[in-house]
C-alpha atoms as one frame of an Amber mdcrd trajectory, in Angstrom:
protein
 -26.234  -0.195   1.896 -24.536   2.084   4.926 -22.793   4.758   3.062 -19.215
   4.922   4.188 -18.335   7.430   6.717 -15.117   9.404   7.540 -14.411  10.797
  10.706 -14.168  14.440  10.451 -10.518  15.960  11.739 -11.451  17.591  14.888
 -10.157  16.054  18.311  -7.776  13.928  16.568  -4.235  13.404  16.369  -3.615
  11.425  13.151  -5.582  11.296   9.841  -3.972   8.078   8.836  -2.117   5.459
  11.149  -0.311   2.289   8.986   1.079  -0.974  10.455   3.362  -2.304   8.618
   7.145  -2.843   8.047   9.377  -0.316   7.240  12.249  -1.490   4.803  15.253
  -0.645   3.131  15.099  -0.595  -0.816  18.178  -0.938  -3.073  18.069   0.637
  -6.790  20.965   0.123  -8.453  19.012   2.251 -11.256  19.092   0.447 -14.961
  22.023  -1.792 -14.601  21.463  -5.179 -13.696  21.906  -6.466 -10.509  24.933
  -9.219 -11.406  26.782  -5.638 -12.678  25.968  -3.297 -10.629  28.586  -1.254
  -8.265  26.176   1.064  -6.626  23.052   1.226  -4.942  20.476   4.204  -4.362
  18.928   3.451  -0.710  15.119   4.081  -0.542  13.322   3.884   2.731  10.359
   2.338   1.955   7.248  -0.129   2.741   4.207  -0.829   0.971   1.724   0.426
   4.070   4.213   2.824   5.011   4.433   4.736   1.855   0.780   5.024   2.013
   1.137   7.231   5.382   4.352   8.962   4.351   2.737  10.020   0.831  -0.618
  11.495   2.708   2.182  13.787   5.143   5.013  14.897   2.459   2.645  15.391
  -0.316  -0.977  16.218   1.050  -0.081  18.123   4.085  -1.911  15.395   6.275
  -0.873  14.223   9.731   0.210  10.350   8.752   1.750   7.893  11.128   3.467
   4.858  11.328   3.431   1.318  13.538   6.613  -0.884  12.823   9.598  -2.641
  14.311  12.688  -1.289  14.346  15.845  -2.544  14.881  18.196  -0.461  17.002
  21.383  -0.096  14.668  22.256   1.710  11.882  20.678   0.618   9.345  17.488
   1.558  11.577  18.772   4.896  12.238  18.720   5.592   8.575  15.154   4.494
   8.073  14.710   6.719  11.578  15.745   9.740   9.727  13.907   9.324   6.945
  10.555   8.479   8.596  10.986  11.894  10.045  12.111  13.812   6.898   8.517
  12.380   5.515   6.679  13.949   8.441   5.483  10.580   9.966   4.634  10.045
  13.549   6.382   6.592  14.594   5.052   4.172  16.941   8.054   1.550  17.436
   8.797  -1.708  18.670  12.491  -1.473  19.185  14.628  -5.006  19.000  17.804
  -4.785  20.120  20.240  -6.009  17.423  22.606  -8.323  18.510  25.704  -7.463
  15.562  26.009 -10.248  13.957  22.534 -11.859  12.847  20.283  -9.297  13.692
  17.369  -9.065  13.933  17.333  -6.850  11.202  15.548  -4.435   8.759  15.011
  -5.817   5.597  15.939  -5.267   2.379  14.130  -5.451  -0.732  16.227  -5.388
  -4.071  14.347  -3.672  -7.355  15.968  -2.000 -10.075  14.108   0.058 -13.075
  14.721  -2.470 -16.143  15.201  -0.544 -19.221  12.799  -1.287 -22.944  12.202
  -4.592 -22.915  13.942  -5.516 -20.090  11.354  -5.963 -17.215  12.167  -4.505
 -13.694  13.577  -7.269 -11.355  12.435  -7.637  -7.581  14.064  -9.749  -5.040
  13.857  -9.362  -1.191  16.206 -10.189   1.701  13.545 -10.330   4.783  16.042
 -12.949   6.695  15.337 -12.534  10.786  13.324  -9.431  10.136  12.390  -7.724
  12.826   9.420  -7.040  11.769   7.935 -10.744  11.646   8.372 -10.845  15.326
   5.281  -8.184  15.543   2.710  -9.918  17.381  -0.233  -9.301  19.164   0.323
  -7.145  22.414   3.324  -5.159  20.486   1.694  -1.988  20.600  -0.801  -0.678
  22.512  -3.628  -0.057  20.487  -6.132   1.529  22.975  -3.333   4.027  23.977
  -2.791   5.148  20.255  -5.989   5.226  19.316  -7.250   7.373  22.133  -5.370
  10.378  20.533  -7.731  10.228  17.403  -7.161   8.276  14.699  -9.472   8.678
  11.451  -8.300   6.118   9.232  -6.468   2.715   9.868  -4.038   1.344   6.896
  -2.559  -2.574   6.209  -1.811  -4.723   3.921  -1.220  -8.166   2.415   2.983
  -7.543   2.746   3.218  -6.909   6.122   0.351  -9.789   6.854   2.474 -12.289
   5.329   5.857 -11.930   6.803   5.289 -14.305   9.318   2.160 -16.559  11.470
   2.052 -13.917  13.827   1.944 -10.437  11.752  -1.849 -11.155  10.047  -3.047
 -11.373  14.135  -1.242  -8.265  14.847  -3.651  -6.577  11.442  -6.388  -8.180
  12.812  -5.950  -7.013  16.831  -5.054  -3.381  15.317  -8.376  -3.313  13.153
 -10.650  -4.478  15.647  -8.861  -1.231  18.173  -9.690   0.523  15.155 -13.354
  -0.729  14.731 -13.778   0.523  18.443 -12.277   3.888  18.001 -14.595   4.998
  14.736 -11.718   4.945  12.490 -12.170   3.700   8.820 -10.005   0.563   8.287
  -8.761   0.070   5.039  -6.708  -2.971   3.668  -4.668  -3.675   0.574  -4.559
  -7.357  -0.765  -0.816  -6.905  -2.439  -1.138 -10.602  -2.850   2.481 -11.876
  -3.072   2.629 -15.733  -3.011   6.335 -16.298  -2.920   6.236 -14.059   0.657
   3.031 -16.324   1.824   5.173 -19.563   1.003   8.100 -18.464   2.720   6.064
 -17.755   5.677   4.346 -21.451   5.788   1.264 -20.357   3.742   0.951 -21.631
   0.623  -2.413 -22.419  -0.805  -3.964 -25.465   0.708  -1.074 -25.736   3.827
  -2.129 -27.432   6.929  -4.074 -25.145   9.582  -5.452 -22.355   6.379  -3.461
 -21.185   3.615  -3.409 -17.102   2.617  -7.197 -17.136   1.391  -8.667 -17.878
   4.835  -6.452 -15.927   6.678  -6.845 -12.814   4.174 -10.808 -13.380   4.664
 -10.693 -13.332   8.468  -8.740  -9.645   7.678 -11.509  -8.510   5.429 -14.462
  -8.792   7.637 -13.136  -6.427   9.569 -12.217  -4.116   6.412 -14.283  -0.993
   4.893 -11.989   0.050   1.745 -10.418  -2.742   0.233  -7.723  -1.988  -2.327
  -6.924  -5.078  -4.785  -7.462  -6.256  -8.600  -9.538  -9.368 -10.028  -6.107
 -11.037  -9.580  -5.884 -10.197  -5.484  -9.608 -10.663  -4.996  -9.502 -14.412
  -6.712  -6.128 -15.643  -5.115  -6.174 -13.831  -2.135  -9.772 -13.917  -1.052
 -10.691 -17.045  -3.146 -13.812 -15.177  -5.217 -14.830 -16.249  -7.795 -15.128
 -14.304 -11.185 -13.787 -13.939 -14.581 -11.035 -16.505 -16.026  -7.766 -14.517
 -15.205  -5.784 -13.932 -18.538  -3.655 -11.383 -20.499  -6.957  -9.524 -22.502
  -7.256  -5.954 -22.067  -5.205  -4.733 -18.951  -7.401  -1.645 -19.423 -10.948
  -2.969 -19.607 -12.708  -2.975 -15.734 -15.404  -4.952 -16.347 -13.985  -7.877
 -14.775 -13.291  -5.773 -11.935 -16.763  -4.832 -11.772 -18.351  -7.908 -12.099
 -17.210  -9.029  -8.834 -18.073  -6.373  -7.040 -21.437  -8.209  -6.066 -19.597
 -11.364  -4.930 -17.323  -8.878  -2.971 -20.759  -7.490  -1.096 -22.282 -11.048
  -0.896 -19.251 -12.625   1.046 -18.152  -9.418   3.057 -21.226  -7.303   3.451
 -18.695  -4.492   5.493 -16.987  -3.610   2.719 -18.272  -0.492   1.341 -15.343
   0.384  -1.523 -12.983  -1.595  -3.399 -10.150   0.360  -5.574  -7.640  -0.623
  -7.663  -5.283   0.409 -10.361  -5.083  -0.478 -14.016  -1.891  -1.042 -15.731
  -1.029  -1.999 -19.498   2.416  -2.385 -19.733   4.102  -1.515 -23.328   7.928
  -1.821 -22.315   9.675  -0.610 -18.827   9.382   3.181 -19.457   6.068   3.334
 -21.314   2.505   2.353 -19.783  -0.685   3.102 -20.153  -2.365   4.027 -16.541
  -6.177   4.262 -15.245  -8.221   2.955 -12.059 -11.505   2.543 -10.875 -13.124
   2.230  -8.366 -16.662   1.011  -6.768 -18.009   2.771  -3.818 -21.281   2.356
  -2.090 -22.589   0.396  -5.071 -21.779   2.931  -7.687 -18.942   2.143  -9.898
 -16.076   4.943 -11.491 -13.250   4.885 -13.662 -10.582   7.079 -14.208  -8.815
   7.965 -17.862  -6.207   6.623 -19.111  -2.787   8.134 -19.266  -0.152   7.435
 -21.405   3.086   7.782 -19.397   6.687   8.141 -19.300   7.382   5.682 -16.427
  11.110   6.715 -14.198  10.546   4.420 -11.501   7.682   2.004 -11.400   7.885
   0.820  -7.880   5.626   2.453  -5.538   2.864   3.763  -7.535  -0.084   1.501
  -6.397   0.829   2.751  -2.760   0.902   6.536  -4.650  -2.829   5.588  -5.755
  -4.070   4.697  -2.522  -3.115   7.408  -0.539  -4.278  10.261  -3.426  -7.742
   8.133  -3.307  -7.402   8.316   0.576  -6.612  12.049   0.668  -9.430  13.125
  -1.349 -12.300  10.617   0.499 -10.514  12.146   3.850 -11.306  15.733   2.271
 -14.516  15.375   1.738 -14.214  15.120  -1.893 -17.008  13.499  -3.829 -15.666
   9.761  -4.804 -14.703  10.579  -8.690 -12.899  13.307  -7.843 -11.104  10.973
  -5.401 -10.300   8.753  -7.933  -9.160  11.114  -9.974  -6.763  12.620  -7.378
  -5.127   8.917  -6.693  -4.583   7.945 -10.427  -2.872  11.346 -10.824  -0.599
  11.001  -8.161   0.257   7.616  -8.867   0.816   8.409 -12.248   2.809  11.456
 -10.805   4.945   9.412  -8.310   6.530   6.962 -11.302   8.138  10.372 -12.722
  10.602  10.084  -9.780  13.117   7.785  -8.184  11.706   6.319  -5.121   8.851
   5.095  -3.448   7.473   7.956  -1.783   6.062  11.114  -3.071   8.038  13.687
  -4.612   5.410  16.073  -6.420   3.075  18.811  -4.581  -0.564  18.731  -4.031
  -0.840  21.320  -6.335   0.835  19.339  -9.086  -1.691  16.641  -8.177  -4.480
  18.371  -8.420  -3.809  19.912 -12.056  -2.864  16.934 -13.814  -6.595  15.230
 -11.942  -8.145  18.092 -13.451  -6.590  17.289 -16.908  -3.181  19.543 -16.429
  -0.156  18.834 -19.051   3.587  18.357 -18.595   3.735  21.879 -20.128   6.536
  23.600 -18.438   5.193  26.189 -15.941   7.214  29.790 -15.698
C-alpha cells in the first residue's frame, strides 16, 4: 500500500480549502424550543467548521467555498467567516426580499440530563443547493496552492447538483497534489428531502456517496456511515459497546477491497450517559495500521460540533508532520475540548490542545 502523502507548505496559499455550506445555527441554550424567547446565533457548517477550527485554533491558513446570499443574514455569516481567519471563495445570489434564496438555518439546542439535544433544520431555497458544477473555478483556486481538500456528506446532499460540484472540486484537487478528504455525516432525512432515499429511481445516497469516495484519500465516518452510506458490509449495527472499535476495524479490509485509494479512515467514539456526561475516544486506521485513542470522561457544554473539532485536530497534526497516533491524539483532544464551549467552532488554544493530548488535567493553571 502507497503511504499517504501531504504536501509540504511551501509555494502554497492554503493548507486546507472546504466546500461546503455555510449556515446559520440557533441555540436557544437548555430551554426547549416550543418555550424559548431567545436564540444564540452560531455561524456554522459541518465542512466549514473543519477549515475555520484549523485557522482560529491551529494557526493554519484555512479557506472556504460556499454560496452566499447577499443580505443580511449573509453579512453576518460574512463577518464571522472573517473573525475565524478563513479565506472565502463565494458564489454570491442575489436575494430577492421576500423568498430568498437564502442561508439556512439549522435549529439545535443543548438538552439538559435526560433530555436529549433536539436538531431541526430550515434549508428552504438555500442558496447553497444551487452550487453546481462550473460555480467556482477550481483550476484558478487551486493554482495558488492548496494542500488539503475538505467535503462532506451535508453539503453533498442538499440537492442533485451539490454531490457533482464535490466530485468536480476533488478531481481539481486530484490534479493539483492536494490530499482530498471526505466525511460521510450520513444524514438520511437531508438525502430524502433532496430525492435520495435508498433505492430512488436513477441511485439512491450509497451510489452517489461511492462515486465521491473513489476519488477520496482520508475518509472520516463510523460502521454506521460506512454501511448506510457506502453500502459495506460488516458487523450487525446495534446499541453494544459505543466504545469497543472492533467493528470499526473489521471493515477496514472491505473499505481497501472496494476503494483501494483510500489510505485512512477516522472516526469518533461516543457513549452517551445523559446530555452533559459522555464518555469520548477515536480511532483511527492509517496505511493498514490501526490506533485508538483513550477514553475521556467529559463534562459535555455543547455537543454540536465536536466530530468536525476531531477532524480538523487529526488534520492539523497529519498536516504537521506528526506521526499518526499523535494525530489522533491531537483530534480527540480537541474535540473533546471544543464541547466545553458554546458553539461550533473552536474556542481553546493549540496549546490547550496539545496538553490535554499529552494527558493534561482541567487543573486550573496560574
Amino acid at each position: 500500500m502507497t503511504p499517504l502523502h501531504i504536501p509540504g507548505a511551501a509555494g502554497t496559499t492554503h493548507d486546507l480549502l472546504a466546500l461546503g455550506a455555510l449556515v446559520t445555527r440557533l441555540d436557544p441554550g437548555v430551554i426547549p424550543f416550543a418555550e424559548a424567547d431567545t436564540y444564540t446565533l452560531h455561524v456554522s457548517g459541518g465542512e466549514y467548521n473543519v477549515a475555520a477550527n484549523l485557522s482560529s485554533c491551529f494557526g493554519m491558513r484555512g479557506a472556504i467555498a460556499s454560496a452566499m446570499a447577499d443580505y443580511p443574514i449573509g453579512r453576518r455569516i460574512e463577518a464571522a467567516v472573517r473573525r475565524a481567519g478563513v479565506t472565502p471563495y463565494y458564489r454570491r445570489f442575489e436575494y430577492d426580499g421576500v423568498r430568498g434564496p437564502n442561508m439556512a438555518i439549522v435549529w439545535s439546542d443543548r438538552g439538559y440530563g435526560a433530555r436529549a439535544p433536539v436538531v431541526f433544520y430550515n434549508r428552504s431555497n438555500e442558496a447553497a443547493q444551487r452550487l453546481k458544477p462550473g460555480s467556482f473555478n477550481w483550476e484558478e483556486i487551486f493554482a495558488r496552492g492548496v494542500r488539503w481538500f475538505h467535503s462532506g456528506g451535508i453539503f453533498s446532499a442538499l440537492s442533485p447538483t451539490t454531490s457533482e460540484l464535490v466530485i468536480e472540486a476533488m478531481q481539481a484537487a486530484k490534479k493539483a497534489g492536494a490530499v482530498v478528504s471526505f466525511d460521510l455525516n450520513y444524514r438520511a432525512k437531508l438525502w430524502a428531502a433532496a430525492g435520495f432515499s435508498p433505492g430512488a429511481e436513477g441511485g439512491g445516497p450509497e451510489k452517489i456517496l461511492r462515486k465521491i469516495a473513489a476519488y477520496v484519500d482520508v475518509l472520516v465516518g463510523n460502521e454506521e456511515d460506512l454501511q448506510k452510506g457506502l453500502g459495506l458490509k460488516g458487523p450487525e449495527i446495534c446499541g453494544g459497546d459505543r466504545l469497543d472499535p472492533s467493528a470499526f476495524f473489521a471493515m477496514m479490509e472491505r473499505v481497501v477491497s472496494d476503494f483501494p485509494n483510500i489510505r485512512a479512515v477516522a472516526t469518533t467514539l461516543r457513549d452517551v450517559h445523559s446530555a452533559g456526561r459522555h464518555s469520548w475516544s477515536a480511532v483511527l486506521w492509517i496505511d493498514g495500521k490501526s490506533y485508538r485513542a483513550p477514553v475521556a470522561e467529559l463534562d459535555v457544554y455543547d455537543r454540536v460540533g465536536g466530530g468536525d473539532g476531531f477532524a480538523a485536530g487529526l488534520f492539523y497534526g497529519l498536516l504537521s508532520g506528526k506521526d499518526p497516533e499523535e494525530a489522533l491524539r491531537l483530534g480527540w483532544a480537541h474535540g473533546a475540548l471544543l464541547t466545553t464551549t458554546p458553539g461550533d467552532v473552536s474556542m481553546v488554544r493549540c496549546d490547550q490542545v496539545e496538553a490535554f493530548a499529552s494527558g493534561g488535567s482541567a487543573r486550573i493553571q496560574r
